[in-house]
C-alpha positions, 0 to 999 in steps of 0.5 A: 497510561492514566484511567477514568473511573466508571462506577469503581472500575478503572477503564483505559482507553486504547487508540487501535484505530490507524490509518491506511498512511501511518508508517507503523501500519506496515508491520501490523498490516506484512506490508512493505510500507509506504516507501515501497511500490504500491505503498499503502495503495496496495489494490488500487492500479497507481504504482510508485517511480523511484530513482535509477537503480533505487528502492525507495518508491516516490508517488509521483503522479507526474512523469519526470522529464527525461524519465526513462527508469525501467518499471517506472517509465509510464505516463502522467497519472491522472488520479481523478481518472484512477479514482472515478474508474476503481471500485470495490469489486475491482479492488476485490478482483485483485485481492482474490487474484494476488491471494491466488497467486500466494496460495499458488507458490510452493515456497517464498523464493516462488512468491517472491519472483 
């Protein structure tokens, strides 16, 4: 990694700044990543599809024809609704209520049913 020279010091910059969508953030952030069900939309209400009897989660806004995958047989999503409907506090709301939840949880097996 080069540097710069600021009077007689040598300064390196490092790039900490990443985004909501990089697939590295997962690690960083202990979530699941991009390919799981909320994906990187973990407090915002749009949930993944993903094939039957499959993990890997799609962010499928529209419904396949003859779709009928349980936990992913909902409706066409409209994100222009999602989106002039999602705000801060209930964004807020789920957070305090997820982190409710794991506080809540006596160990990972309770967590994670």
């Amino acid at each position: 990694m080069g540097c710069f020279l600021a009077g007689d010091l040598c300064v390196q910059a490092i790039s900490a700044a990443v985004g909501a969508d990089a697939v590295g953030l997962a690690p960083i952030a202990g979530t699941i990543g991009h390919n799981g069900k909320s994906g990187c939309r973990v407090h915002f209400p749009f949930v993944g599809r993903h094939k039957d009897k499959g993990t890997h989660y799609y962010s499928a806004q529209l419904k396949p024809t003859n779709f009928l995958v349980k936990g992913c047989n909902y409706g066409d999503v409209d994100l222009n609704t999602l989106l002039s409907a999602h705000t801060t506090e209930a964004s807020k709301a789920k957070y305090d209520k997820d982190l409710g939840f794991l506080i809540q949880a006596p160990n990972k097996k309770q967590y994670e049913n």
